[in-house]
N, C-alpha and C positions, 0 to 999 in steps of 0.2 A: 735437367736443364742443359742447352744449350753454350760452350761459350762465346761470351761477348765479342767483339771484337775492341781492342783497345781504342779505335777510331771513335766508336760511341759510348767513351767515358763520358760520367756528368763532373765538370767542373765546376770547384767553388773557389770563390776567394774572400780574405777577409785581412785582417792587419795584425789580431793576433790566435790563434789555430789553438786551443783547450782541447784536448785527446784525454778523454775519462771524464764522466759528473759525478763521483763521486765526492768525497770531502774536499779534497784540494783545488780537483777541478771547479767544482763551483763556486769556490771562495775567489780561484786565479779569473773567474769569468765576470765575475760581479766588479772585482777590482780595476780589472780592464778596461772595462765599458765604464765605469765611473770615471775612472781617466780619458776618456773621449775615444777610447779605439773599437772599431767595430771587431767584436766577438765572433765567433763561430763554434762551438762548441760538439762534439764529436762524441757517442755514446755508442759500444755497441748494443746494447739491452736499451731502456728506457729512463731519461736520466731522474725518474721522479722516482721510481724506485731500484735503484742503481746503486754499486757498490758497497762494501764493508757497513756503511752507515745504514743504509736500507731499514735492516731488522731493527735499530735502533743504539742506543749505549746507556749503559748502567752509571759512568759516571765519565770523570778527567780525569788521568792519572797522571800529569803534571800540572796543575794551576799554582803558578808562584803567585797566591793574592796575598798583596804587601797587608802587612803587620803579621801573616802566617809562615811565609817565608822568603828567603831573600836571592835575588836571580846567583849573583855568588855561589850558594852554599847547594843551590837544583846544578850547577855548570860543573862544581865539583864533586856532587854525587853521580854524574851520569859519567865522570872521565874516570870516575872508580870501579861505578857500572860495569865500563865497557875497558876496563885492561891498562886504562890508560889511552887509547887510540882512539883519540875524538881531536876535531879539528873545533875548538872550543867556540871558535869566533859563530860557525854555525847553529851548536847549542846554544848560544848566548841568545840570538835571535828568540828562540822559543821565552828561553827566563824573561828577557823582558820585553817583546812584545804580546806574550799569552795574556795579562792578564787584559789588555785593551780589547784583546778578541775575544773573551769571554763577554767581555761587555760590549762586541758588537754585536755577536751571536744574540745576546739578551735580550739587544733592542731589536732582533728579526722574532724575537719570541720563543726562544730555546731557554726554555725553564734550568735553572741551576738553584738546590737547593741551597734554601736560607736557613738560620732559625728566627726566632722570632722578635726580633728586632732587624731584620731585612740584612744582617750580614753572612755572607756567604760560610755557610759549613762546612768549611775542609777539614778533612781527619787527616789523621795520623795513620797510616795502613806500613809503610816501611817504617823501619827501625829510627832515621835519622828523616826527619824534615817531615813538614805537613803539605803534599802536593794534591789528594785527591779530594775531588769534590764531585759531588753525589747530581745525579742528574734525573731528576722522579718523573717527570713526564720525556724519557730519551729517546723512546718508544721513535719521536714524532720530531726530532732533529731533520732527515731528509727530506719530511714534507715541508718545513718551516724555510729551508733553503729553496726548494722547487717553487715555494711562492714567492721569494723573492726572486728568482729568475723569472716570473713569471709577471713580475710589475710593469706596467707599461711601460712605465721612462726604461726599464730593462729590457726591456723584448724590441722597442727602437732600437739596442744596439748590442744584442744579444741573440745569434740564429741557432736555435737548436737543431742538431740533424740526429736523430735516433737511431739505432739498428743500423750503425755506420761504422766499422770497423776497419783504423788505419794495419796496413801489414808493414810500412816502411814509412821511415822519415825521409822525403828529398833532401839532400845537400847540393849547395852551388858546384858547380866541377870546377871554379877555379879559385876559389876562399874556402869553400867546405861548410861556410852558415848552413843554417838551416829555411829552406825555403817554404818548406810542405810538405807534404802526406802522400800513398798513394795506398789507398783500400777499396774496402766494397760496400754494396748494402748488405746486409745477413739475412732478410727476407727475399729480394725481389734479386739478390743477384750481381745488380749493375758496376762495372766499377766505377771508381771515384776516384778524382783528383782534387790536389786542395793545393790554390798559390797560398801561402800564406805571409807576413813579414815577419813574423816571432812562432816557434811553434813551442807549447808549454805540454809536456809530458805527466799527467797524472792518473796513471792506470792502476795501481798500487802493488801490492806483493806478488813473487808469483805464488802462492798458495799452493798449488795444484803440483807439486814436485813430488815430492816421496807420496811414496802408497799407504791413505790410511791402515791401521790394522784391523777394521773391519773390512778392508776388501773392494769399499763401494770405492770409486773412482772420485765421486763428486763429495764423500764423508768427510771433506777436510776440516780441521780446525780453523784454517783462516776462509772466507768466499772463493767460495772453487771457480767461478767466474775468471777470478785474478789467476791468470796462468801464464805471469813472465812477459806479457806481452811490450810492457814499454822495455824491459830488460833488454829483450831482444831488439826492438828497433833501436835504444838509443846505443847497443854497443854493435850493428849493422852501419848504423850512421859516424862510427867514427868515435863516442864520447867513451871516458874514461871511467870504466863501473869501478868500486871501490869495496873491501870487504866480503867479498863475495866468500869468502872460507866461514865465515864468521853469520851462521845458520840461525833461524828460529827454530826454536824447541820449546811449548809451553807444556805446564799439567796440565791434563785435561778430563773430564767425567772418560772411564770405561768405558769402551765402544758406544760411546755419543759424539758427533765433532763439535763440543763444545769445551768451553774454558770452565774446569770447578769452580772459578768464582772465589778465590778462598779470599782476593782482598774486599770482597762484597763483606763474604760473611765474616770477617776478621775484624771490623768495628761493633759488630753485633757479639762476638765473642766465640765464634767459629774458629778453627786453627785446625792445621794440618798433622794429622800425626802417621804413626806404624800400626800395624796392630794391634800392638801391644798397650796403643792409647799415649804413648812419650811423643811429646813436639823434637823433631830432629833438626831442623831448620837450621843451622849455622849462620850462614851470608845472610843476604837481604834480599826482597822477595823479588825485584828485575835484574839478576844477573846469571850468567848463565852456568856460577861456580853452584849457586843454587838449584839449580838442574841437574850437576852432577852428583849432589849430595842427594835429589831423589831420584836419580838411577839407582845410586846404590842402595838405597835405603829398599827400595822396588825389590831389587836383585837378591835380596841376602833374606838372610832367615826371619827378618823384622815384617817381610811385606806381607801383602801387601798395605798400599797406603791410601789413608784415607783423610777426604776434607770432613771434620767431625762437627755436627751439631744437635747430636741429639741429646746434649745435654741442656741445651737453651731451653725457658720456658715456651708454650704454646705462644705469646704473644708476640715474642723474637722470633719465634720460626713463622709466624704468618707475615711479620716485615719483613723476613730473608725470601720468604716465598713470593710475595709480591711484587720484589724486583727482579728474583733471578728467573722468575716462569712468566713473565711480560716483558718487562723492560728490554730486558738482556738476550733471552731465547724464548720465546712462544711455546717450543715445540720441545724445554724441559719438563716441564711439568708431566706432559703426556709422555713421557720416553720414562719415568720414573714411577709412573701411575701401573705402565704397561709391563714394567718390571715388580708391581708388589711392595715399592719401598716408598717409606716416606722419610722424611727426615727426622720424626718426631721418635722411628723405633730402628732405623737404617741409618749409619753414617752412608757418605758418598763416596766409593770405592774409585781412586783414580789413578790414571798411568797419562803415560808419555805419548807426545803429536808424533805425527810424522813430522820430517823436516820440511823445511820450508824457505825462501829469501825473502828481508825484509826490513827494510832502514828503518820503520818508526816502532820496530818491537825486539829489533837485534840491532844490528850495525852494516846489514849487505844492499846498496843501494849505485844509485848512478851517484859518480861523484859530484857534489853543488859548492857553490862558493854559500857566503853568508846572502847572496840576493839570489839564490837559487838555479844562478849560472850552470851551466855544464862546461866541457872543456870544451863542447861546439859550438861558435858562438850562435846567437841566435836560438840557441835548444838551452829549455830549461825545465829541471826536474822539478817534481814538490811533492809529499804524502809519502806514505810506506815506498814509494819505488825511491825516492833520493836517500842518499845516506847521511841521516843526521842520528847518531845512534842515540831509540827509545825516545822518539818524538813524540809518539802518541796522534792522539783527536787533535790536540790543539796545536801541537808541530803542526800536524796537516795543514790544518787553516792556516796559522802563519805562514807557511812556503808557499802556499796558494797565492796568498796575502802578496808576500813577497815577487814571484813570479810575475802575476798580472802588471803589478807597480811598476817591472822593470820591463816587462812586452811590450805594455801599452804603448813607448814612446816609437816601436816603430809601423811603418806602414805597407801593405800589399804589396810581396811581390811581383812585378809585371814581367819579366823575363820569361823565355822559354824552358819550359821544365822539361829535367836529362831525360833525352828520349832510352836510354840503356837504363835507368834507373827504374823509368815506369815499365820497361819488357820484363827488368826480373819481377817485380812486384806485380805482376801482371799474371807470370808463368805462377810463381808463388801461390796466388789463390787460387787459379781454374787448374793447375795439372790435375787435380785429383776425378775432375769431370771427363777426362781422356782415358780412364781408367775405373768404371764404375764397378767392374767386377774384383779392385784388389781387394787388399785388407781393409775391413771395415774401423774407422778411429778410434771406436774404445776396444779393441782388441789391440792394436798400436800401443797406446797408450798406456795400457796396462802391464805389457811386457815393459816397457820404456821406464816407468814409474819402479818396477818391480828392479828392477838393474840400479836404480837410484835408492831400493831400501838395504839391495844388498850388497854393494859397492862405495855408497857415497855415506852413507847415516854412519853416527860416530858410533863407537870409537873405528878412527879412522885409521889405514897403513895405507903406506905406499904403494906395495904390491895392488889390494881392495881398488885404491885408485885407478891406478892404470890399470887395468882392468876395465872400468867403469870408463875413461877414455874410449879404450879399443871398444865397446860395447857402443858409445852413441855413438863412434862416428860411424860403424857398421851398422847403424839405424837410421844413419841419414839417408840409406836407398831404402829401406823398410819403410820411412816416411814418406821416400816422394812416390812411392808405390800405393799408399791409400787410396783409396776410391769412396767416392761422392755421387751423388745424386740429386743434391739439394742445397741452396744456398745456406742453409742451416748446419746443414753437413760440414758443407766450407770454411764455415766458422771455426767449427770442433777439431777439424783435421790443419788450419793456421795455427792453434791453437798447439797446438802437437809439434809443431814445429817449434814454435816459441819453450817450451818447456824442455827439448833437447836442448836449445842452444843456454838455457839458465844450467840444464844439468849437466853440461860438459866445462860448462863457465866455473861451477862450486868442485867439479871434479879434480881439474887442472888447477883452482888454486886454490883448493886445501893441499895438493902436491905439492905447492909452489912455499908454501909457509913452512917450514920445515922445524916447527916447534910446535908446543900445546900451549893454547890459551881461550880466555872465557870459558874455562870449565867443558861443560859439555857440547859446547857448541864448536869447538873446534880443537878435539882430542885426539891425539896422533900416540899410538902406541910406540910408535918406532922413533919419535921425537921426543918425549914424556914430558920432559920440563921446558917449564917458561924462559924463553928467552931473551929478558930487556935490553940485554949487551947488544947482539946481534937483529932484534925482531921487533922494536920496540919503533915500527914503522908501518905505516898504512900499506897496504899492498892493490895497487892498481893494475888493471886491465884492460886490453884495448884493441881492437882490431888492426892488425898492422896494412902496408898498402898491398901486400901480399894476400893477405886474407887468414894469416896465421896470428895465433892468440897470445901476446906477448906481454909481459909484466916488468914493474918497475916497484920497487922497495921505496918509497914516500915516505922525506923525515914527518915526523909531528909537528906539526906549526908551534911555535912557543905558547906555550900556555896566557892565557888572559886571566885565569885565577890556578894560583899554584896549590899544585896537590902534592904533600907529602913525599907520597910515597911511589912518585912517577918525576922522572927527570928525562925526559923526550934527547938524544944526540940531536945534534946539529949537523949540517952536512948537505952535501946534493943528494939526490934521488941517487938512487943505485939499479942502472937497467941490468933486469936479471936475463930479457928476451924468453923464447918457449921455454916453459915447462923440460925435465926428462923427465921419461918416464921410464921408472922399475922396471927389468926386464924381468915380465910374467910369464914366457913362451914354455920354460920346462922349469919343474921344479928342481930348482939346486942346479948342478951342471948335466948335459945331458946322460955324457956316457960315464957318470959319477958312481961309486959305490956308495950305496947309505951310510951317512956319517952320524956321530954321535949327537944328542940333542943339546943342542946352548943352555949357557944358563937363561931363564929365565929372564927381558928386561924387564925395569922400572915401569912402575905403573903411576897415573899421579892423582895425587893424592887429594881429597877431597876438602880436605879440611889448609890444602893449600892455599898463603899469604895471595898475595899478585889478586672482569666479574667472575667470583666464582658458583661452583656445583654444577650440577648437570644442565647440558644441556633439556628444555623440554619440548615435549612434543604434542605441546596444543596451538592454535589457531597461529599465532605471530610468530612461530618458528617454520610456519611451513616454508615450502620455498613461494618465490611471489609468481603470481600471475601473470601470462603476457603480457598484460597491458603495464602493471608496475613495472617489469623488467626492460619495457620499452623505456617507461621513463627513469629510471637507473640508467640507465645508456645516453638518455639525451643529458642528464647529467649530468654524468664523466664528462663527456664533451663539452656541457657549459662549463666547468670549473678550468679546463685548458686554457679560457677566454677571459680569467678572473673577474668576473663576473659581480655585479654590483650588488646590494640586498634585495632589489625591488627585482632582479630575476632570476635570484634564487628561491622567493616568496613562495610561488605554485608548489616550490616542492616541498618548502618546509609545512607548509599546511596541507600535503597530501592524503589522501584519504587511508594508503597504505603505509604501518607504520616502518619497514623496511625502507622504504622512500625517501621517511622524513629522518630517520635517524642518519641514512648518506646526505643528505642535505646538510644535518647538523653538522656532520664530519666535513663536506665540502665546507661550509660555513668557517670552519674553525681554521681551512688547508687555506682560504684566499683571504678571508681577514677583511671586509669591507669594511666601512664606514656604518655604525651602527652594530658591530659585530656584538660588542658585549652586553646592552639590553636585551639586544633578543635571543644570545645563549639565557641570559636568564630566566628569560619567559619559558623556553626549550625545557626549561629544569620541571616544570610544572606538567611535563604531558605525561596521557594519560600511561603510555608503552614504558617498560621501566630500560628498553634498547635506545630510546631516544632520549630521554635523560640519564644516563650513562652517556652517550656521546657527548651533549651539555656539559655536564658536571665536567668528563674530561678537555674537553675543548677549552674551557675554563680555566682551569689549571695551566694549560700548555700555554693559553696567551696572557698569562697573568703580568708577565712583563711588558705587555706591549697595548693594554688595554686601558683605555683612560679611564680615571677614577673618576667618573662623573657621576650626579646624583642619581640618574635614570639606572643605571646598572647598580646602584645601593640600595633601592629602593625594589628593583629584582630580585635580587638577594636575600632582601631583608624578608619577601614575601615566600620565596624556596625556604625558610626556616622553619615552613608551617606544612609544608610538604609531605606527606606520609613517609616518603622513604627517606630511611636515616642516611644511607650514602647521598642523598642529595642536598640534605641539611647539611654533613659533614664536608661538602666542598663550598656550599654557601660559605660555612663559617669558614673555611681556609683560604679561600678568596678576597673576602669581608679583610680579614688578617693581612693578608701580603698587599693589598689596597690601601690599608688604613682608611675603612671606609666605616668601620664599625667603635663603636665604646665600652667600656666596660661590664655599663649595664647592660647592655645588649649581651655582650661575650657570658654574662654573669647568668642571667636567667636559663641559657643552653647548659649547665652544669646539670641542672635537672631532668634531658632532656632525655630518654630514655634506652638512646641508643650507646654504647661504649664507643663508639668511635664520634660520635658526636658530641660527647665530654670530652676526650681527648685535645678534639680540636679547638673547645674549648677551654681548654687548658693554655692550648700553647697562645693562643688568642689574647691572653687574659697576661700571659705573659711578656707580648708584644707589649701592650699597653703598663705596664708594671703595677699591675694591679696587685700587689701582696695581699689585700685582708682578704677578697673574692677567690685567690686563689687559696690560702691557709685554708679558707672554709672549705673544701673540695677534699679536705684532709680524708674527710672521714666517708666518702662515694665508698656505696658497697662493691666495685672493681677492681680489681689489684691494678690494673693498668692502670685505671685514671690516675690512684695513687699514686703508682710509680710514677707517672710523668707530674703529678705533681709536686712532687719531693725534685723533681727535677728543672722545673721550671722555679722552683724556689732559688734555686743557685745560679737560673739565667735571666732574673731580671735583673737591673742596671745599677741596684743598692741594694745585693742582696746580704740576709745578717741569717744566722742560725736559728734564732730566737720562733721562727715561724716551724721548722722542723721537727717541734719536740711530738706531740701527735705522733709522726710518721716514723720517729727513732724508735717510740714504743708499738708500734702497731705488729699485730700480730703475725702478718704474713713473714716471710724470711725474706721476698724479694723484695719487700717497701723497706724493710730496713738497712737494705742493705744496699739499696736506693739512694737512702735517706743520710747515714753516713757516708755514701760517697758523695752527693751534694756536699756536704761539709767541707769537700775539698775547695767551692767555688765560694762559699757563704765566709768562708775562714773560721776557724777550732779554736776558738778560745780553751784556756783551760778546763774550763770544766765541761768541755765537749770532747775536751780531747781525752779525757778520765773515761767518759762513756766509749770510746772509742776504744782506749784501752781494754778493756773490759767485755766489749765485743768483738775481741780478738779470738774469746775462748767459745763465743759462740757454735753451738752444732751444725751451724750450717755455712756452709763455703762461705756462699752470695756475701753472708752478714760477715765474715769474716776479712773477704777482698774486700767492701765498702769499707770498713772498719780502716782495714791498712793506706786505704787510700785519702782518706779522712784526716788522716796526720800530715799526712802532706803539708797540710796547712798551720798545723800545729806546733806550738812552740819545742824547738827542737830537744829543751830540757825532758819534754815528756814523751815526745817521740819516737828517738833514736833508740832507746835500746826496748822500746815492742816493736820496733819494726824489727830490728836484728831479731829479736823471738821471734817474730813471723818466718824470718826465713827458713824456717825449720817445721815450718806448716806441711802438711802432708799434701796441700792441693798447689798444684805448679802455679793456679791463678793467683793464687793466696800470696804465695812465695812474689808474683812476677809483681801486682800491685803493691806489695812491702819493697822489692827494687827501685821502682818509679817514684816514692816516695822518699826512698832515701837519700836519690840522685839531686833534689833540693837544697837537704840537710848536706850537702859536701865538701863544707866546710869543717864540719865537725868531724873530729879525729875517731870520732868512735863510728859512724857512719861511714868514712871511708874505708875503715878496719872489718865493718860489715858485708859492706859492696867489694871485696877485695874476697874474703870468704866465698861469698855469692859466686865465685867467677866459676869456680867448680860445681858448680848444680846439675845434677841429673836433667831437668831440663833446657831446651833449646835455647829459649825467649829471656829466661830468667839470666841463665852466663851472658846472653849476647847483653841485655842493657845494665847487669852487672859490671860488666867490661868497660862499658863508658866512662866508668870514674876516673881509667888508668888513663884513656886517654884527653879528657877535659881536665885531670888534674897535673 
C-alpha cells in the first residue's frame, strides 16, 4: 500500500474518546453516555470480541460482598500484597464500590454464582478473607457488555470505530490536557484523527514483553494483543507511569500460555505441591513473595511442581474440568488431551510466565488518582494499564466506572490540533511502508523480546540492566528500519515500538530502585534486602521536556486503614532525575590483571518478613450449505442491529439446524423482549446443538429474565424432555427464578439422570424442603448423596438429626460429606462422639470431615481429638483439625495445640496454625 497523505486523514470528534473495549473501556463508555456525553469508542480488533475478557472468566477475585468481607480488611490485604506501596485511597475505590458493580453487571446478565437461597458464593481461595466468587456462565461476560453497547438509547450516544488503532495521545501545546488521538485504521490503512474533550486510556497490560518459553511470540500468558500500547502513549503524552520495576509473573501450565488455575481448583481441594507431593506455599497466593518461594521450589531438587488433583474423586474432577476447559481456556482441555494426560492419572506439571506489566495483576501501571485522573489532565487511565495494585475484573469495571463519571462532564475539543504532533504520529505508522524490503516484525520482535528475557527477567543486577538499556535503545533504529506492506503489517511493527518503549521503561527502573522487593517480582541481587528506611516510596516516571526518562521517589499517601507492619515516611518526593547506568563496556578495569573472586553477596531469602466427547460425524456436523452459510451471515449482521424477536423468528425456525442453534446464541447475545419463553420452547428441539445453546442462553440471562408464568410453564414442559442436560437446566433455572415448588423439585429426584437429581437437590434446598431432601438420603449415586448431606447444612434451619443415614452410609465420600455438614447443622454431643470416633476412620475424606465436624462441637469434647488429629498422616486431615481449632481459641489447650501446629511439615497447616499468634 501506498502512503497516505496526512491532508486526507478522517477526522472524528466526540466529548469523551474511550481507546480499548475491552473491560474497562466499555464499562468507561456505558458510563459516559449515561451521563449525557457523546461517546466514541476506539478498538483496534473488534470490540465484541475484544480484549482479556474475550475468552471469558472463571470467576472475581476481589468481590468484598458485605456480610463475607469488609472493604477495610481487602484495602489492608492488598497493601500487604504489594510491600506496603499502594496509594490506599485508589484500592479503596475497588472495596467499596465492587460490590455495587457486581450487581450492575448482574442486571446486564453476567451470571455470578449463588447457592441456593440466591446468596452470592464466595470462597475462601487466600489464607485471610473471602474475596472470590465463582462465575459458571463467564464464558459470556464480553457478549453481555457488547449488547449493552449495542442498546438503542446506547448507540444514540455511543460511536463505535473498529480496527482503529490510536499510536499517540494529542496534548494542547500550551496546558498539555489531553485533547485526542492520532492513529490508523488496521485494515484499509487511513489515518485518523480524533478532537476529543476527555480521552480515557483502557488498553490493558503490555503482555507481549518477555519471550514466552515456548518460543511462540503470541504464547503469552496474559492477551498478546495487549502490547504496552497505552503504556507508551500515556508516558509519550507527558503522564506519570508508576511501578513500572514492580513485573507480572504468574504460574502457569508447562508450555501452555495459560494460568494452572490452582485458585479454581483450590475450593475443590486441588493444592499446589513438589514432587514429592508436600504443599510448600508459605505466603498467600497474590503476592509476588509467593512467586519467589515457587522459583525455588522449581529450581532445587524438590521440582518439579505441580497443581495436584488426581487425588479428587471423578465427580470433583468433572466440576474442575468444566470450568477450567470452557470457562476459563477452551483450548485446555485439547492441549492436555493432545499431551496423554488427564487429571484423573496426571497431576498438572507447571512453571513460570514470562514477564509481563501490569496494574490489576501486579502494581506497574500509569499513575491514577482515586477518579482515575492521570497526572495529564484531561487523560485518564482504568483496567490492567492504571496502577491500582491487583485490581482484578472488578477493579476494571470500577475505574472504567470511575473514568467515564469524570469524562463525561467535559465537551469536544474545537481548536486546531498540533500540526508537529500529527507529523510524528504520522511518520510513526507509515515509515515502515518506505521500506518494505527491511526487517520483517516478528523477527524485530523476537530478538527485542529475547534482550528482555535475558537482560530484564529477575533476578535482576545492575550490570543485566544496563545492558538491556544499551540493547533497546540500539533497537530503536532496528525498529524504525522494519518494513511493511500492509496495513495489518502496520499494526504489528507500532506494536514493536510500543513494547521497546515498556521495555526500556522496566529496564531503567528496576535500575533506578536500588533494593529487593515483592519477592520475585522485583529482585536485585546486587541490592538483596528490602529497604523501608530508604524505598518505602512509589517510584515514578515520566518523560522529561527533553525527551529523557526521569524519575522521582513518591512518599506513600498516609494510609486510610493502618497496617501493622508498614509505617510509609512522610516528606516531599525526592527527584532522583535519569537513571546511571553500570559501566558494562569491559569486564573489571580494562588493562587490569585478574583479581581474586569476592566473597559471595547475600541472596534473599524466601521465607522473608516485608458439551462433552467427540465430536461426530453424521449429518448435523457437516459443514452447512451455501444457502445456510448465506443465512448465518445475514445473521451476524442482523444481531449488530439488536434486532427484535419477530426478526429473528425466520431463523430460529430454520430448516438448518446450524442456523437455529446461531439464532439461539444471537437470541441469548441481544436479549429481546420475549427472550425467555421462547429459550424455553428452544429447549424442546429436535438437534441436541440447539438445545445446548437454550439450556445455555438460559443460564447466562438467568439474572435478567422476568419470572413470568410463560417461561414457568416452558420449563415446566423441558422437564419431560429426553435429554437429561436439558431437564437439568430447566431445573436450575426453575431454582434461581423461584419459579418452581417442592413438589415439583421433589418428583425430579427420581428422574434418571445424576445431574438432574443433583439439581434437584439443590432446588429442594432453595426452598427448605428438609423431609423431600432427607428422603434423597438413600439415591443409589454417591454424588446426589453427597450433595445431599450437603444441602442438609444449607438450608435456613438446618439440625443434624436429618444426617444420621448419610453418617452411616457406606461410601467414605458421603460420610465424610456428612460429617462435615455437621459443621453447618452444629454437633451436639452426641454427634460430636461420632465424630470422635471417625477420627480413626481408614479413609482420609471420613477423617478431614470428621475434624471438621467439631468445629461446631462443644469445645469439652473437641479440643483434644482435634490436637490428636494434628498428628494424622494426611496434611488435609492435619489442616481441617487447624481450621477447627482456630474457633476453640479461647481455650488454653487449643492454643497449646495451634502453637504446636506452627512447626508442620506442611505449607497450609503452619500458615493457619500461625493465625492464633497473631489474633491472640
Amino acid at each position: 500500500m501506498a502512503v497516505p497523505s496526512l491532508a486526507d486523514a478522517t477526522e472524528l470528534s466526540c466529548d469523551v474518546l474511550v481507546v480499548g473495549g475491552g473491560t474497562a473501556g466499555t464499562m468507561a463508555a456505558l458510563t459516559a453516555a449515561e451521563r449525557g456525553a457523546n461517546v466514541l469508542l476506539l478498538e483496534k480488533a473488534h470490540v465484541r470480541h475484544s480484549g482479556a475478557l474475550a475468552m471469558g472468566m472463571d470467576g472475581v477475585n476481589n468481590a468484598v460482598v458485605p456480610g463475607r468481607a469488609e472493604p477495610d480488611d481487602y484495602v489492608a490485604e492488598i497493601t500487604r500484597a504489594n510491600d506496603g506501596l499502594v496509594d490506599q485511597s485508589t484500592v479503596r475505590q475497588t472495596a467499596t464500590r465492587g460490590f455495587a458493580m457486581v450487581q450492575r453487571l448482574e442486571s446486564y446478565g453476567v451470571k455470578f454464582e449463588k447457592d441456593e437461597h440466591g446468596e452470592y458464593a464466595v470462597r475462601q481461595v487466600h489464607r485471610s478473607g473471602s474475596y472470590v466468587l465463582p462465575m459458571p456462565e463467564g464464558k459470556d461476560v464480553k457478549k453481555v457488555l457488547y449488547r449493552q453497547l449495542r442498546r438503542r438509547e446506547m448507540r444514540e450516544r455511543i460511536r463505535i470505530e473498529n480496527r482503529v488503532m490510536p499510536v499517540r495521545v494529542l496534548t494542547h501545546p500550551d496546558d498539555g490536557r489531553a485533547i485526542g488521538v492520532a492513529g490508523f485504521h488496521t485494515r484499509t490503512g487511513e489515518f485518523v484523527t480524533v478532537r476529543a474533550g476527555a480521552v480515557i486510556l483502557a488498553t490493558g497490560p503490555c503482555g507481549r514483553l518477555g519471550l514466552p518459553a515456548s518460543g511462540y511470540l503470541y504464547g503469552t500468558y496474559e492477551n498478546p494483543t495487549n502490547a504496552g500500547d497505552g503504556y507508551a502513549m500515556a508516558y509519550h503524552a507527558g503522564a506519570a507511569l508508576t511501578g513500572i520495576e514492580c513485573f507480572q509473573i504468574n504460574p502457569l501450565i508447562k508450555d501452555y500460555n495459560g494460568p494452572a488455575c490452582a485458585y479454581v481448583a483450590n475450593p475443590f481441594g486441588g493444592y499446589q505441591v513438589n514432587r514429592h507431593g508436600e504443599r510448600f506455599v508459605e505466603s498467600d497466593y497474590w503476592s509476588g513473595q509467593m512467586m519467589a518461594e515457587f522459583a525455588t521450589e522449581l529450581a532445587s531438587d524438590r521440582g518439579p511442581v505441580y497443581l495436584k488433583m488426581s487425588h479428587l474423586p471423578e465427580e470433583t474432577i468433572g466440576a474442575v474440568e468444566s470450568i477450567l476447559h470452557t470457562t476459563e481456556r477452551p483450548t485446555r482441555g485439547t492441549f492436555h488431551e493432545n499431551r496423554g494426560h488427564d487429571y484423573r492419572t496426571h497431576d498438572v506439571e507447571m512453571h513460570i510466565s514470562e514477564i509481563g506489566l501490569c496494574g490489576g495483576h501486579s502494581a506497574s501501571g500509569v499513575r491514577v488518582d482515586a477518579h482515575a485522573r492521570t497526572t495529564v489532565p484531561r487523560l485518564y487511565a482504568a483496567g490492567d494499564l492504571a496502577c491500582v495494585p491487583h485490581n482484578y475484573m472488578i477493579g476494571a469495571f470500577v475505574y472504567g466506572d470511575l473514568a467515564g463519571e469524570d469524562a463525561a462532564g467535559y465537551r469536544a475539543y474545537e481548536g486546531e490540533l498540533p500540526a508537529d504532533q500529527l507529523a510524528a504520529a504520522h511518520e510513526l505508522v507509515y515509515r515502515p511502508l518506505r521500506n518494505p524490503e527491511g526487517p520483517p516484525q516478528p523477527q524485530v520482535e523476537y530478538k527485542l523480546r529475547r534482550f528482555v528475557n535475558d537482560y530484564v527477567a529477575p533476578p535482576k543486577t545492575g550490570a543485566k540492566l544496563s545492558l538491556a538499556v544499551e540493547a533497546f535503545t540500539r533497537m530503536s533504529d532496528e525498529i524504525a528500519g522494519m518494513g511493511a506492506r500492509t496495513a495489518h503489517e502496520l499494526m504489528r511493527c507500532a506494536e514493536v515500538s510500543f513494547i521497546r518503549d515498556c521495555a526500556e521503561m522496566a529496564a531503567r527502573a528496576s535500575l533506578a530502585r536500588t533494593e529487593s522487593r515483592w519477592g520475585l517480582y522485583h529482585q536485585r541481587l546486587d541490592h538483596p534486602e528490602r529497604d523501608d528506611q530508604g524505598w518505602l516510596h512509589h517510584l515514578d516516571l515520566r518523560k522529561s521536556p527533553s525527551g529523557a526518562m526521569e524519575f522521582t521517589a513518591r512518599p506513600v499517601e498516609p494510609y486510610v486503614v493502618p497496617v501493622a507492619e508498614f509505617a510509609p515516611p512522610a516528606g516531599p518526593e525526592r527527584p532522583l532525575g535519569e537513571v546511571e547506568l553500570v559501566p558494562v563496556a569491559t569486564a573489571g578495569p580494562r588493562d587490569g590483571a585478574p583479581t581474586a573472586r569476592r566473597a559471595a553477596a547475600g541472596t534473599v531469602s524466601v521465607t522473608e518478613p516485608g458439551a462433552t466427547g467427540q465430536a461426530g460425524s453424521g449429518p448435523s456436523e457437516a459443514a452447512p450449505s451455501p444457502a445456510p452459510r448465506l443465512r448465518l451471515l445475514r445473521l451476524l449482521a442482523l444481531v449488530e442491529e439488536s434486532p427484535d424477536l419477530a426478526a429473528l423468528r425466520p431463523y430460529l425456525d430454520d430448516p438448518d439446524p446450524a442456523v437455529r442453534a446461531a439464532a439461539v446464541t444471537a437470541l441469548g447475545e441481544t436479549a429481546p423482549v420475549g427472550t425467555g419463553p421462547e429459550l424455553a420452547t428452544r429447549l424442546g428441539d429436535a438437534e441436541p446443538r440447539v438445545r445446548a445453546a437454550a439450556a445455555a442462553a438460559l443460564r447466562e440471562l438467568v439474572e435478567v429474565l422476568p419470572a413470568e408464568p410463560l417461561l414457568a410453564a416452558g420449563l415446566r414442559e423441558a422437564l419431560a424432555v429426553p435429554d437429561p442436560s436439558v431437564r437439568a437446566a430447566a431445573l436450575d433455572v426453575l431454582r434461581a427464578l423461584r419459579l418452581g415448588d417442592a413438589a415439583l423439585y421433589a418428583a425430579s429426584l427420581a428422574d434418571a439422570g445424576v445431574e438432574v437429581r443433583i439439581q434437584a437437590v439443590r432446588a429442594l434446598v432453595s426452598v427448605d424442603a428438609v423431609e423431600e431432601l432427607a428422603g434423597a438420603a438413600a439415591d443409589p449415586a454417591r454424588e446426589v448423596r453427597v450433595a445431599v448431606a450437603r444441602g442438609l447444612a444449607a438450608v435456613r434451619a438446618p439440625a443434624p438429626k436429618p444426617l444420621d443415614p448419610l453418617l452411616d452410609d457406606p461410601d467414605p465420600l458421603v460420610r465424610g460429606a456428612a460429617l462435615a455438614a455437621l459443621a453447618g447443622t452444629g454437633c451436639p454431643p452426641e454427634y460430636a462422639t461420632t465424630a470422635v470416633a471417625a477420627l480413626a476412620d481408614a479413609a482420609w475424606q471420613v477423617r478431614a470431615g470428621a475434624a471438621t465436624a467439631l468445629r461446631a462441637a462443644p469445645a469439652a469434647l473437641a479440643v483434644a481429638a482435634l490436637a490428636g488429629a494434628l498428628a494424622d498422616a494426611n496434611a488435609d486431615v492435619r489442616k481441617a483439625a487447624v481450621l477447627s481449632l482456630l474457633p476453640h481459641g479461647a481455650d488454653p489447650a487449643a492454643r497449646t495445640a495451634l502453637a504446636g501446629a506452627a512447626d508442620d511439615p506442611d505449607a497450609d497447616v503452619r500458615a493457619y496454625a500461625s493465625r492464633v499468634t497473631r489474633t491472640g
